[in-house]
Biopython code that builds the backbone (N, CA, C, O; Angstrom):
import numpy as np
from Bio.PDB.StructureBuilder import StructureBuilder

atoms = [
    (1, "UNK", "N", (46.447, 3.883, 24.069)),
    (1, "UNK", "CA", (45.610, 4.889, 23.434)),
    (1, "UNK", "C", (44.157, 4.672, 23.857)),
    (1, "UNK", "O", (43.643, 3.578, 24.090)),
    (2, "UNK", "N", (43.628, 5.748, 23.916)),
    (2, "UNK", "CA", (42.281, 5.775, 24.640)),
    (2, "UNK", "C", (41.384, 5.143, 23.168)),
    (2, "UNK", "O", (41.641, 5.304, 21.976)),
    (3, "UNK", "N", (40.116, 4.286, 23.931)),
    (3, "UNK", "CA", (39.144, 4.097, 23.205)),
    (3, "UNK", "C", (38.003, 4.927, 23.068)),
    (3, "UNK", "O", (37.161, 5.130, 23.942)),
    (4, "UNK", "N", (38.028, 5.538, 21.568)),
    (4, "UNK", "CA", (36.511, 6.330, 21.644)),
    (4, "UNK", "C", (35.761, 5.732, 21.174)),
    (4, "UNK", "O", (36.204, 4.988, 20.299)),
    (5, "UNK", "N", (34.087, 5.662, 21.454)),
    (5, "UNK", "CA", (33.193, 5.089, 20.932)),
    (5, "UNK", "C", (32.357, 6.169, 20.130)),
    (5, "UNK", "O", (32.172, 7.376, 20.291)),
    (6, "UNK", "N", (32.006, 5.402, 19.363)),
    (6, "UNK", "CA", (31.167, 6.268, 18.166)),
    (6, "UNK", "C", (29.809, 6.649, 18.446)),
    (6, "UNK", "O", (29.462, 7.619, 17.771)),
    (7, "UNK", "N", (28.620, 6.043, 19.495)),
    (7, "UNK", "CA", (27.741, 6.000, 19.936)),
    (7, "UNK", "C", (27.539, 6.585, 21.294)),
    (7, "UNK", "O", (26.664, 7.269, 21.824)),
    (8, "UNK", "N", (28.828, 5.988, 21.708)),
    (8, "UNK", "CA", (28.162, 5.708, 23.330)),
    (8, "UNK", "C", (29.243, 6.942, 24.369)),
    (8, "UNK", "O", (30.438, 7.120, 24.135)),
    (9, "UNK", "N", (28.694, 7.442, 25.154)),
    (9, "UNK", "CA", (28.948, 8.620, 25.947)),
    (9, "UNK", "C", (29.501, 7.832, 27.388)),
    (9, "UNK", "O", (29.103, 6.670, 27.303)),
    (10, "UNK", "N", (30.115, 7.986, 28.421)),
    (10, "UNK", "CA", (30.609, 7.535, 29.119)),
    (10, "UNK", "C", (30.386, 8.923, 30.517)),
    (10, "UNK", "O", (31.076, 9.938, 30.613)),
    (11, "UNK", "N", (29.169, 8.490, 31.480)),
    (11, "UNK", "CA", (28.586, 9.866, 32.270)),
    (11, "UNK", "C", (29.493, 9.796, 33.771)),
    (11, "UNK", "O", (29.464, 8.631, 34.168)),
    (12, "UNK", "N", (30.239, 10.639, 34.660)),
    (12, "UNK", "CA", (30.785, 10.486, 36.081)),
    (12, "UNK", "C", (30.343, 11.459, 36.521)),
    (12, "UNK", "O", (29.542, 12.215, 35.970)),
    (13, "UNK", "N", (30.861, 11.566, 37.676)),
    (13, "UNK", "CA", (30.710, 12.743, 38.656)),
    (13, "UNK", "C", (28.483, 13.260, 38.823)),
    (13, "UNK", "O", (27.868, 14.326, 38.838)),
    (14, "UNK", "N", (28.081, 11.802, 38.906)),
    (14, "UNK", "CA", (26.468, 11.598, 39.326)),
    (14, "UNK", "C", (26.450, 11.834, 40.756)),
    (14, "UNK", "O", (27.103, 10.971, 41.344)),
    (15, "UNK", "N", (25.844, 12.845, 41.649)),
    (15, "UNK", "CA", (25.857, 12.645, 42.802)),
    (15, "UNK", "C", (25.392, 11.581, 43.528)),
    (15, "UNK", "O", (25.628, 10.578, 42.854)),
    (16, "UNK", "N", (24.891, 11.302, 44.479)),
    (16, "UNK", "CA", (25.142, 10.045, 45.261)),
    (16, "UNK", "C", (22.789, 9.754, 45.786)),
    (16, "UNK", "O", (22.076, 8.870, 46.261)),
    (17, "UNK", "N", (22.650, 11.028, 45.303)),
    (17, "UNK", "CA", (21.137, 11.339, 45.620)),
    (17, "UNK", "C", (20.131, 11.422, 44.046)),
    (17, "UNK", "O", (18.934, 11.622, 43.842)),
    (18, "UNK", "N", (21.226, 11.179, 43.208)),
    (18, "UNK", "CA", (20.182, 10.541, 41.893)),
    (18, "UNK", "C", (20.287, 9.675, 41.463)),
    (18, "UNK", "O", (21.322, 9.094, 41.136)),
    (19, "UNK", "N", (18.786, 9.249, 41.315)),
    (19, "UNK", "CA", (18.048, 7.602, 41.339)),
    (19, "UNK", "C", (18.499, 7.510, 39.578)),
    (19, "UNK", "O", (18.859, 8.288, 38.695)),
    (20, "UNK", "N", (18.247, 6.202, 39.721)),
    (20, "UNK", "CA", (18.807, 5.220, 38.071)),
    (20, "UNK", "C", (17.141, 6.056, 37.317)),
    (20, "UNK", "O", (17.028, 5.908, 36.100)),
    (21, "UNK", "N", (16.706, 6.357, 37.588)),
    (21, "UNK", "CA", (14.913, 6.955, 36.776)),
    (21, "UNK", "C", (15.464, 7.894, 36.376)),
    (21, "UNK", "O", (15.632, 8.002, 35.161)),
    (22, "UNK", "N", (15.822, 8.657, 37.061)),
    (22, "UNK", "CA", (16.618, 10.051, 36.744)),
    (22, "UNK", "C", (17.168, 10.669, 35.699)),
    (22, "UNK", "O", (16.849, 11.576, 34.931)),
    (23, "UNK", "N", (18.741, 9.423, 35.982)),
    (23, "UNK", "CA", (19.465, 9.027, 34.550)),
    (23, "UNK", "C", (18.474, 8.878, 33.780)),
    (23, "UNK", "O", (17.796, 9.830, 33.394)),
    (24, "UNK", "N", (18.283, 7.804, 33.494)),
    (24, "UNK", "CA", (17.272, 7.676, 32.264)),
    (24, "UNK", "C", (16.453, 8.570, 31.433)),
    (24, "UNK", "O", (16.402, 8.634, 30.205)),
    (25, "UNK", "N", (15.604, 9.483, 32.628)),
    (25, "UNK", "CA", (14.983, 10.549, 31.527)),
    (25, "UNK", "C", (16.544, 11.429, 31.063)),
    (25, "UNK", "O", (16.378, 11.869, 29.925)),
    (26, "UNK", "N", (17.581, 11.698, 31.458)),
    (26, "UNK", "CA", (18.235, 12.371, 30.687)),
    (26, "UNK", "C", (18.482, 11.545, 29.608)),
    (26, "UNK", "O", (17.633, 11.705, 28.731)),
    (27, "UNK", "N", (19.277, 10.768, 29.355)),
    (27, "UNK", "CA", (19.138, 9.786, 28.324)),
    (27, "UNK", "C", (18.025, 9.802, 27.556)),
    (27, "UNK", "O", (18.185, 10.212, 26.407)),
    (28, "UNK", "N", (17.060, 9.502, 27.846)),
    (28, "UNK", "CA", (15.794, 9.514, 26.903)),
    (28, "UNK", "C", (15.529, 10.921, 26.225)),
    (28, "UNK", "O", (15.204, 11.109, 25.053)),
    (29, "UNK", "N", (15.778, 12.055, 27.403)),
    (29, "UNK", "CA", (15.696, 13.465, 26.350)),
    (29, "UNK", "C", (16.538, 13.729, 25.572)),
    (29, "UNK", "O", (16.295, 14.488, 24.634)),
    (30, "UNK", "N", (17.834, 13.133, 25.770)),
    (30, "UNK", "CA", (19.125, 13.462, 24.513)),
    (30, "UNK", "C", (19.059, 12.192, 23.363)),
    (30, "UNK", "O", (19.610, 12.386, 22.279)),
    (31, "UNK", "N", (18.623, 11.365, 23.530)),
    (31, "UNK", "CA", (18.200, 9.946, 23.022)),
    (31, "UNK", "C", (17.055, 10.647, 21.723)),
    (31, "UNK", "O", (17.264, 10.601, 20.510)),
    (32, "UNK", "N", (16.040, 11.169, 22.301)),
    (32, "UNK", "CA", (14.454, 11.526, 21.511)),
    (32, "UNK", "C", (14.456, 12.351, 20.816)),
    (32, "UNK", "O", (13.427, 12.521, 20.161)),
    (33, "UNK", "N", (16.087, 13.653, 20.530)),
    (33, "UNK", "CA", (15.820, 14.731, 20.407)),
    (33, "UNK", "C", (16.185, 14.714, 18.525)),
    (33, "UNK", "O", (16.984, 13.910, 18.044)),
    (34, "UNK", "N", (15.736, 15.329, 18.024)),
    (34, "UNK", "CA", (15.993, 15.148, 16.145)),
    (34, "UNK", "C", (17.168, 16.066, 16.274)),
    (34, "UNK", "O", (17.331, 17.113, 16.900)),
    (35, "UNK", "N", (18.172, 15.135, 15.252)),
    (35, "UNK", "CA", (20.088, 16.370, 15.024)),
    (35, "UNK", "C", (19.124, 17.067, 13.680)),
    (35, "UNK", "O", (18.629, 16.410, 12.764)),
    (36, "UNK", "N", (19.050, 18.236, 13.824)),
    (36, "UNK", "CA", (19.105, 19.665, 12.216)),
    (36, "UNK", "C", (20.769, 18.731, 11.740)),
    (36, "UNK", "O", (21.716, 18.276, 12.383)),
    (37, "UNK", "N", (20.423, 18.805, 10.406)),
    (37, "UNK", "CA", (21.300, 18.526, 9.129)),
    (37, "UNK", "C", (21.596, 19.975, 9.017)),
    (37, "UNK", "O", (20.943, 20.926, 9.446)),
    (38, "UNK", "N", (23.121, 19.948, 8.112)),
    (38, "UNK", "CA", (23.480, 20.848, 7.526)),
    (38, "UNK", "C", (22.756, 21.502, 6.223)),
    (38, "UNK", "O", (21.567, 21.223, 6.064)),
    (39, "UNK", "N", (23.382, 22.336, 5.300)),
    (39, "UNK", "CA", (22.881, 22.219, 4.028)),
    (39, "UNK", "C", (22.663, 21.374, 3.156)),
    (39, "UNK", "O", (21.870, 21.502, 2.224)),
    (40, "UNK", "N", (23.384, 20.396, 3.399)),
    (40, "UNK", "CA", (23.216, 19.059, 2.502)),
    (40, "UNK", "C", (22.842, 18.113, 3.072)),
    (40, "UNK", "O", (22.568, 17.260, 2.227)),
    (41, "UNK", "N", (22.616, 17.657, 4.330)),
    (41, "UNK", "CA", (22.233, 16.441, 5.010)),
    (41, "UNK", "C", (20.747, 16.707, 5.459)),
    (41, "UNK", "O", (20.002, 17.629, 5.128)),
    (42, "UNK", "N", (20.573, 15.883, 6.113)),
    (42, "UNK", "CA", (19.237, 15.629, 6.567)),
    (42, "UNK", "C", (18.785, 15.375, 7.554)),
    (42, "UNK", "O", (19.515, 14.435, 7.868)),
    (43, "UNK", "N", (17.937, 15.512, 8.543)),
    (43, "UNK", "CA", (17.652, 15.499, 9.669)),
    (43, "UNK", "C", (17.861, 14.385, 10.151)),
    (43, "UNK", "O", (17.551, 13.408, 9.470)),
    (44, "UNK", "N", (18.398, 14.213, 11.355)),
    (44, "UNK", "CA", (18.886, 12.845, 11.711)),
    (44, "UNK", "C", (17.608, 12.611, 13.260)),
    (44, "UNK", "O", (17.545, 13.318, 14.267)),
    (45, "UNK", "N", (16.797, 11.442, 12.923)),
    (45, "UNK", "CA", (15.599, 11.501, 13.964)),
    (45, "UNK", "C", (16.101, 10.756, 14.952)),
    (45, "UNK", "O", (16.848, 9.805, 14.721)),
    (46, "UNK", "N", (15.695, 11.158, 16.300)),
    (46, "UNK", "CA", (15.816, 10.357, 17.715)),
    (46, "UNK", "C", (14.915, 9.251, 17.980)),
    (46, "UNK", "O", (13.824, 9.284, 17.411)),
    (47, "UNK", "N", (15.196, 8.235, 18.779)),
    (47, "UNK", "CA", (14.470, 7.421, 18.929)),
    (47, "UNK", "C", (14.051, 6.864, 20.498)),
    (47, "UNK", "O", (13.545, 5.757, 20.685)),
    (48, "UNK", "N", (14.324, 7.724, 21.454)),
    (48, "UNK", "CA", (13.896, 8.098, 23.096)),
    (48, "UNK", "C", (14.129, 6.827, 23.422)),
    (48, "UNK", "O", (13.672, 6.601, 24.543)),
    (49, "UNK", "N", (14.858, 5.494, 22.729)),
    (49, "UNK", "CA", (15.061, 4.058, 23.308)),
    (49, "UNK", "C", (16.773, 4.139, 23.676)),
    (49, "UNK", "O", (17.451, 3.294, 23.091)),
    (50, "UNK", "N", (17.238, 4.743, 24.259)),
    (50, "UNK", "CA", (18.514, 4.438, 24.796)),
    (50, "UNK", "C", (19.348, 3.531, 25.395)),
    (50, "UNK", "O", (18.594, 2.950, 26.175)),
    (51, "UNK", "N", (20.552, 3.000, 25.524)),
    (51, "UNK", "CA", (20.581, 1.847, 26.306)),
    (51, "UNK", "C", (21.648, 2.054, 27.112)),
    (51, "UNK", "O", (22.795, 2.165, 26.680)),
    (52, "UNK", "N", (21.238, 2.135, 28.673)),
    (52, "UNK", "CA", (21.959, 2.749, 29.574)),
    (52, "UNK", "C", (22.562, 1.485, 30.741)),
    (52, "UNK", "O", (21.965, 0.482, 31.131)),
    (53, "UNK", "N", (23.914, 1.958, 31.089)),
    (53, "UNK", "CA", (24.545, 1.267, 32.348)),
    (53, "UNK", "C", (24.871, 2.712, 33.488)),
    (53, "UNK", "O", (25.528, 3.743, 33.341)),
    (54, "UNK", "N", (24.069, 2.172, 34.599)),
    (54, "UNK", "CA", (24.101, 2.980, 36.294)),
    (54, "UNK", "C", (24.700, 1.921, 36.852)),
    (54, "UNK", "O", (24.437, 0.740, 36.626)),
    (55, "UNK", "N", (25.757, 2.483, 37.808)),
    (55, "UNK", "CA", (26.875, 1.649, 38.967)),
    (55, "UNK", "C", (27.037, 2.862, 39.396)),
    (55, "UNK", "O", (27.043, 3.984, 38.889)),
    (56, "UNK", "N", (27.219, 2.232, 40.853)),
    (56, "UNK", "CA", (27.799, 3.122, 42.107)),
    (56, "UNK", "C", (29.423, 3.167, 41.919)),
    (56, "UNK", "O", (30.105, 2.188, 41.612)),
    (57, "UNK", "N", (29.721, 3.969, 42.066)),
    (57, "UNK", "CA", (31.401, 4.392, 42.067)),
    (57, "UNK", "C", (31.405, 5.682, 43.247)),
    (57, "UNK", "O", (30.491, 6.431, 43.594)),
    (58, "UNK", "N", (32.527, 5.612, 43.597)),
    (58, "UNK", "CA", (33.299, 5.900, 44.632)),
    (58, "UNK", "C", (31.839, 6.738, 45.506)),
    (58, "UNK", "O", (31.009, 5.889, 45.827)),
    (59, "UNK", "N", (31.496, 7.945, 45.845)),
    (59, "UNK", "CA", (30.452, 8.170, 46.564)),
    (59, "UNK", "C", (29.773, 8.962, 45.590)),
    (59, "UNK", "O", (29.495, 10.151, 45.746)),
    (60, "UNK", "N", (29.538, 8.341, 44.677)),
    (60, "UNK", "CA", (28.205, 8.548, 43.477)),
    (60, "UNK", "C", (27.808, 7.794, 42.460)),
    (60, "UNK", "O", (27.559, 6.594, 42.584)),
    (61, "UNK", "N", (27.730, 8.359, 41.511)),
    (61, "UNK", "CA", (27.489, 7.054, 40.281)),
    (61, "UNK", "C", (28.386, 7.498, 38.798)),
    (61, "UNK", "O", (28.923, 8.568, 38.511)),
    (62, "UNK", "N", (28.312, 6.466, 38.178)),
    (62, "UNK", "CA", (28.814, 6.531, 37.057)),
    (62, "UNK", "C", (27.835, 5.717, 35.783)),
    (62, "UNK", "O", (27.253, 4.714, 36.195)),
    (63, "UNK", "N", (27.668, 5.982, 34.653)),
    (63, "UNK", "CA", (26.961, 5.642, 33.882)),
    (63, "UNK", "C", (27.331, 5.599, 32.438)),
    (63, "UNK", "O", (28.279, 6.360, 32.243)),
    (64, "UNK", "N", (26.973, 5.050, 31.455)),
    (64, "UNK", "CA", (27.084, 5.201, 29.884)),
    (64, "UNK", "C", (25.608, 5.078, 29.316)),
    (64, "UNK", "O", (24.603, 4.486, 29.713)),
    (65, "UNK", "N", (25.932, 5.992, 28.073)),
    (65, "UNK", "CA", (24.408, 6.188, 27.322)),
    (65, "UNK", "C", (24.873, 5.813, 26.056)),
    (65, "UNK", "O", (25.852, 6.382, 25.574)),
    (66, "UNK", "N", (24.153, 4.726, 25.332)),
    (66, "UNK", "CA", (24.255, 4.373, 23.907)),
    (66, "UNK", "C", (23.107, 4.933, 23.150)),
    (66, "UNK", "O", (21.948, 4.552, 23.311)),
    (67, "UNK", "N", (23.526, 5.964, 22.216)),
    (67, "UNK", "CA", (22.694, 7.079, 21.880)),
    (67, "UNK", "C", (22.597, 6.405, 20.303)),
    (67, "UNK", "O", (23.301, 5.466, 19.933)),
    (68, "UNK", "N", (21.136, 7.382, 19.101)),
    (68, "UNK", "CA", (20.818, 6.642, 18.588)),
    (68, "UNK", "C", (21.900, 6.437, 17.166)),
    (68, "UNK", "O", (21.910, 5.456, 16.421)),
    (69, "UNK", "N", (22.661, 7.511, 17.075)),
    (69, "UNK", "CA", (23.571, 8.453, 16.186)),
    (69, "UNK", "C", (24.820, 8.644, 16.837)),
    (69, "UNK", "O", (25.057, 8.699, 18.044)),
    (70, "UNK", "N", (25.751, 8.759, 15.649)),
    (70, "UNK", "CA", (27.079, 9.762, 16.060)),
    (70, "UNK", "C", (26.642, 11.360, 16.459)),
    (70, "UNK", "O", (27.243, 12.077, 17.260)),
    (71, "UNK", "N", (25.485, 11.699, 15.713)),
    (71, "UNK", "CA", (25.392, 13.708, 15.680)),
    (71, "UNK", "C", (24.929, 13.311, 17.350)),
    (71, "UNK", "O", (25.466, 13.778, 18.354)),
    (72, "UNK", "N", (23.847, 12.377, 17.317)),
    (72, "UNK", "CA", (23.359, 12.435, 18.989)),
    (72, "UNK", "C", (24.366, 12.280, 20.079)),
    (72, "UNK", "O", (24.273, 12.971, 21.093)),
    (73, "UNK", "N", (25.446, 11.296, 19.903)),
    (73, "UNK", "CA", (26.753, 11.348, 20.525)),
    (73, "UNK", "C", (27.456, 13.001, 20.858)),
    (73, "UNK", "O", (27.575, 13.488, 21.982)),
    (74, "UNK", "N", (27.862, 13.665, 19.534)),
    (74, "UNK", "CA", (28.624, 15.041, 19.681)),
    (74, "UNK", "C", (27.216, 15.861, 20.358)),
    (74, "UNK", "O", (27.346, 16.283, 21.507)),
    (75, "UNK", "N", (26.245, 16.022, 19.840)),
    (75, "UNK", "CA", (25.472, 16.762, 20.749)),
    (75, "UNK", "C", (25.517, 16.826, 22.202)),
    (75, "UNK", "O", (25.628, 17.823, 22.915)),
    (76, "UNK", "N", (25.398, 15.421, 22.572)),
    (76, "UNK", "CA", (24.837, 15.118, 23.976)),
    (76, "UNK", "C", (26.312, 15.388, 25.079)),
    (76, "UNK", "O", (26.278, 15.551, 26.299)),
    (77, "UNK", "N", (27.745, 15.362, 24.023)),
    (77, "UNK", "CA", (28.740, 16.164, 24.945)),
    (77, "UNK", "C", (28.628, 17.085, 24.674)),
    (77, "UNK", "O", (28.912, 17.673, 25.717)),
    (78, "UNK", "N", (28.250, 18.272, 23.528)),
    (78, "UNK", "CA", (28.807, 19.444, 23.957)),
    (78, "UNK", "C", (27.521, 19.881, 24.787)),
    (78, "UNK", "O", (27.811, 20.919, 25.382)),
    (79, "UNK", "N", (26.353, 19.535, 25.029)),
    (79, "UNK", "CA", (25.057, 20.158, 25.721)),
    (79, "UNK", "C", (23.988, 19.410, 25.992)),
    (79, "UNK", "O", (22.969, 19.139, 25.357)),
    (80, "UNK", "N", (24.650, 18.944, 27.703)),
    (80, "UNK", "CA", (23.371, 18.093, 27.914)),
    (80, "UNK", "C", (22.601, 18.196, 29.395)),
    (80, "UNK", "O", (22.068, 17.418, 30.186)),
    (81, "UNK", "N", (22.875, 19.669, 29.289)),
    (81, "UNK", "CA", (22.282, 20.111, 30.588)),
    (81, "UNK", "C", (22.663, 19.773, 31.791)),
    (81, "UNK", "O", (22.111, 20.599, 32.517)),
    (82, "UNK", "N", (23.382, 18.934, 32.557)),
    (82, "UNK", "CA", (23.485, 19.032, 33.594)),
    (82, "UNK", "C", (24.835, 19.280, 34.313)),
    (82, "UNK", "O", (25.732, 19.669, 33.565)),
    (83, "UNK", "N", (25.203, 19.105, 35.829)),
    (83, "UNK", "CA", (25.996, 19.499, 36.094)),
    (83, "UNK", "C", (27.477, 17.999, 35.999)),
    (83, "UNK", "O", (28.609, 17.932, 36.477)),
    (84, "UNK", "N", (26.629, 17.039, 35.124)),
    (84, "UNK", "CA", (27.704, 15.831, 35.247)),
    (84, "UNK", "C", (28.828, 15.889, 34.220)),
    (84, "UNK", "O", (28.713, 16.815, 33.417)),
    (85, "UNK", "N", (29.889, 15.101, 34.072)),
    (85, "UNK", "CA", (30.676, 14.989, 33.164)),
    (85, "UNK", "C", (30.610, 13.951, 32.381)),
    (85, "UNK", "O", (30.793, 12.788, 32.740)),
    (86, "UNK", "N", (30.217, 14.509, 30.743)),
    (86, "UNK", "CA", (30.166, 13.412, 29.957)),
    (86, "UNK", "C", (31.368, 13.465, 28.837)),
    (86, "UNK", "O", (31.664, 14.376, 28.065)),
    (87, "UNK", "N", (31.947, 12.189, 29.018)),
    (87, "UNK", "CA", (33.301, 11.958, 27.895)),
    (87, "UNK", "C", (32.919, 10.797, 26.827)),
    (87, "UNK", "O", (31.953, 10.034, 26.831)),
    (88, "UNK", "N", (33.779, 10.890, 26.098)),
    (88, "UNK", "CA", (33.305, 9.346, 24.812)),
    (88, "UNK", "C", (34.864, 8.574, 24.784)),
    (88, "UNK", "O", (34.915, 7.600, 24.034)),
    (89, "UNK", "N", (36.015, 8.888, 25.461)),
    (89, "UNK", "CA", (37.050, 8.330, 25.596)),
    (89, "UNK", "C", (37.390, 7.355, 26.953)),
    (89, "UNK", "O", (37.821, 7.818, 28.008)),
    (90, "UNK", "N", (37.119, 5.962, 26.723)),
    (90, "UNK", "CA", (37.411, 4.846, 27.633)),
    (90, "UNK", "C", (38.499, 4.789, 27.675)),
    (90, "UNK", "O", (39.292, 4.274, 26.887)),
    (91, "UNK", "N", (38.648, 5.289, 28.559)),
    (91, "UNK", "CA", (40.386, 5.179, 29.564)),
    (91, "UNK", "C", (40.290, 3.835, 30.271)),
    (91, "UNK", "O", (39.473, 3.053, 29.785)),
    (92, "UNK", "N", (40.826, 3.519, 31.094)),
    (92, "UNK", "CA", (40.732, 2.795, 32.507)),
    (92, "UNK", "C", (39.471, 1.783, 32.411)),
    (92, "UNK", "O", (39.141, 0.932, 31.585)),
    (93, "UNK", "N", (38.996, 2.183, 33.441)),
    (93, "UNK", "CA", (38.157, 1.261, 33.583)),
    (93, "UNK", "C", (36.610, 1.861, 34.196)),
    (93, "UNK", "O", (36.492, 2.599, 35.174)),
    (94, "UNK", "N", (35.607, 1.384, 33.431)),
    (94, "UNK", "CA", (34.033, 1.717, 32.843)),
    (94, "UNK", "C", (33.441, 0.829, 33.851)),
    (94, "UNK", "O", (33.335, -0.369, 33.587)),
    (95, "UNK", "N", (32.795, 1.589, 35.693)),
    (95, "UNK", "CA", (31.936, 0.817, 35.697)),
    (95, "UNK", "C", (30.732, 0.302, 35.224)),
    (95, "UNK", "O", (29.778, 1.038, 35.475)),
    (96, "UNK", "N", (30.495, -0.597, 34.694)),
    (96, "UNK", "CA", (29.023, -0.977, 34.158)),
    (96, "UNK", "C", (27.884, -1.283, 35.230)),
    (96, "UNK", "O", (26.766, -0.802, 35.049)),
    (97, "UNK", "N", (28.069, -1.835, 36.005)),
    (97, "UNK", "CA", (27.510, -2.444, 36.769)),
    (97, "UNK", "C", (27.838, -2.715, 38.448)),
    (97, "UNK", "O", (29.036, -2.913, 38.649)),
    (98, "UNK", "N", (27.104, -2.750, 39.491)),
    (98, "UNK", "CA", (27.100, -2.875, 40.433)),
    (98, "UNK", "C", (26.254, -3.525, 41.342)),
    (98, "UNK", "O", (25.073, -3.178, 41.365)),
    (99, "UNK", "N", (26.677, -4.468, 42.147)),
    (99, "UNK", "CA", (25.540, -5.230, 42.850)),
    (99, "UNK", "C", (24.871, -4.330, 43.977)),
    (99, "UNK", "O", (25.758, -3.676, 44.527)),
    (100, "UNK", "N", (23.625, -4.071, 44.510)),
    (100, "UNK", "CA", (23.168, -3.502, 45.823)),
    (100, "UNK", "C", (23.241, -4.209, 46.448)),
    (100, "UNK", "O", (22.722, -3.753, 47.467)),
    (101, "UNK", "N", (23.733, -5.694, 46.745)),
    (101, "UNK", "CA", (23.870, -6.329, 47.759)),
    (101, "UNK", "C", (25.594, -7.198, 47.279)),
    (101, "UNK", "O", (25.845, -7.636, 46.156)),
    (102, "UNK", "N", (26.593, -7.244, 48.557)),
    (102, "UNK", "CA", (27.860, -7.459, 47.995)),
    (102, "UNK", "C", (27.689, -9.359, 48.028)),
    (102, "UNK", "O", (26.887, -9.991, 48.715)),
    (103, "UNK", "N", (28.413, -9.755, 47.344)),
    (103, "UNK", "CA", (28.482, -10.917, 46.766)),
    (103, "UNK", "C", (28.841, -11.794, 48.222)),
    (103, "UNK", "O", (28.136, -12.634, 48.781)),
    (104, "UNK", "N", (30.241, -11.262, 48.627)),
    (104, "UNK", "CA", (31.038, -11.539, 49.827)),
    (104, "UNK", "C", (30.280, -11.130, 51.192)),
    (104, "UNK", "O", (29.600, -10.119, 51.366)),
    (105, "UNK", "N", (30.585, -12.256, 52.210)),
    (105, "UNK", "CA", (30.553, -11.343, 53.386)),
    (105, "UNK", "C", (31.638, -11.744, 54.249)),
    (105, "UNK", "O", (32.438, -12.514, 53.717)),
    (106, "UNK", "N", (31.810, -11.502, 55.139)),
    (106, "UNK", "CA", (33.380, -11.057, 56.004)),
    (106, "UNK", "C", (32.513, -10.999, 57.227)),
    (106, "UNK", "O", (31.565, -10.302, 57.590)),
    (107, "UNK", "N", (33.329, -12.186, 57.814)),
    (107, "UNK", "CA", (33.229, -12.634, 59.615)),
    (107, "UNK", "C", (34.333, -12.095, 60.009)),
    (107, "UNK", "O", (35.336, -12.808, 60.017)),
    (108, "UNK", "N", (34.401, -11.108, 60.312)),
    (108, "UNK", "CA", (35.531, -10.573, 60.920)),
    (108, "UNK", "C", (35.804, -11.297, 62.761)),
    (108, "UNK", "O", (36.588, -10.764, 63.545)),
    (109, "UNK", "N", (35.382, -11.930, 62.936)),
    (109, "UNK", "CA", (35.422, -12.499, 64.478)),
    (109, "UNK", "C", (36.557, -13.898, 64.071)),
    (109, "UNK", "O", (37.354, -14.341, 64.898)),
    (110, "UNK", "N", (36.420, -14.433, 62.669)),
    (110, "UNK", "CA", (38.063, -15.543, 62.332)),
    (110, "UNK", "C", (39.417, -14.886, 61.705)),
    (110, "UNK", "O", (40.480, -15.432, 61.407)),
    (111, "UNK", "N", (38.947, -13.323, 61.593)),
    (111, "UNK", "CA", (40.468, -12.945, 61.419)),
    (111, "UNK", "C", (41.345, -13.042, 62.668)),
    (111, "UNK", "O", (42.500, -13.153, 62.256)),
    (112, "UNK", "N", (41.331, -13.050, 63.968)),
    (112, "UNK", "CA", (42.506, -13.496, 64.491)),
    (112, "UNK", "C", (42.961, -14.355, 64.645)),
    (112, "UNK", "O", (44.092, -14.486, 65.113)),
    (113, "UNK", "N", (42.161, -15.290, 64.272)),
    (113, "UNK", "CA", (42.175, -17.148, 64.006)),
    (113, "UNK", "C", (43.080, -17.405, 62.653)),
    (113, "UNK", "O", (44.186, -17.943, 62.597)),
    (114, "UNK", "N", (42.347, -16.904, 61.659)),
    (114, "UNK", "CA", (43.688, -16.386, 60.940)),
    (114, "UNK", "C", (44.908, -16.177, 60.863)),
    (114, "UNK", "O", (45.731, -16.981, 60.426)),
    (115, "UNK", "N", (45.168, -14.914, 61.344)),
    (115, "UNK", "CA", (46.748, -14.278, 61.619)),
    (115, "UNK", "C", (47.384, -15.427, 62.744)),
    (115, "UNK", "O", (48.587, -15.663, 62.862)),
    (116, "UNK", "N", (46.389, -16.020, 63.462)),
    (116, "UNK", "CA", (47.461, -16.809, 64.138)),
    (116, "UNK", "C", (48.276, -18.392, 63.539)),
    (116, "UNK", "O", (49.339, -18.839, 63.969)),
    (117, "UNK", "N", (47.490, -18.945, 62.558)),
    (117, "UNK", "CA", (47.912, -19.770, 61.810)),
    (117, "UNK", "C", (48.579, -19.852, 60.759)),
    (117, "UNK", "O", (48.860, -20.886, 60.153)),
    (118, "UNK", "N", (49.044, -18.091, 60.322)),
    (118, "UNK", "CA", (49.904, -17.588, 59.703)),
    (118, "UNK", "C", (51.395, -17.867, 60.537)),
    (118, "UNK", "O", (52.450, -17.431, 60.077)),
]
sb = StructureBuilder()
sb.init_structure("model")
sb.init_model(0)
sb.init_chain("A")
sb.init_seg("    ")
for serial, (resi, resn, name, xyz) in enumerate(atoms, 1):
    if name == "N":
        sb.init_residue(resn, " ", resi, " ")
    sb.init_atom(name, np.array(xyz, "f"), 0.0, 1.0, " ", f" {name:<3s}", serial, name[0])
structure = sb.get_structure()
């Protein structure tokens, strides 16, 4: 069964040409914005301090926004302006994070040195 979070939004389909600043001001404008209360509730205030994860995934990005509220949560899926996809159900697997430089590197000149001592 899928995990939903009560806060936090889960962002994909980031093209591959927007910067981590970017993200952020969206976050910060859905983050800052005051939820209208019903008839009986009360205005629920924003606080523009969000707390965001950017990783590269497949040829773009992927991201999560920990927003300040649940109303800021349902808001920020049903209308948050852009052309990305935002869900609150953790399926699979959430990149958080990504190195710009890979951990590993690969001499490919001892793989046949390799296979031959196989």
């Amino acid at each position: 069964m899928a995990k939903v979070s009560s806060r936090t939004v889960r962002v994909t389909d980031i093209p591959e040409d927007v910067a981590q600043s970017e993200f952020l001001e969206v976050a910060k404008r859905l983050a800052s914005t005051s939820i209208e209360g019903g008839w009986f509730s009360s205005l629920t205030p924003g606080d523009g301090k969000p707390i965001i994860s950017f990783a590269s995934q497949f040829d773009g990005f992927a991201g999560t926004i920990t927003l300040p509220s649940e109303k800021h949560k349902a808001q920020a899926l049903e209308n948050h302006d852009t052309e990305w996809r935002f869900d609150d159900k953790f399926t699979g697997i959430t990149v958080l994070c990504s190195p710009t430089e890979p951990d590993l590197e690969y001499d490919y000149n001892c793989l046949p040195l390799f296979y031959m001592v196989l």
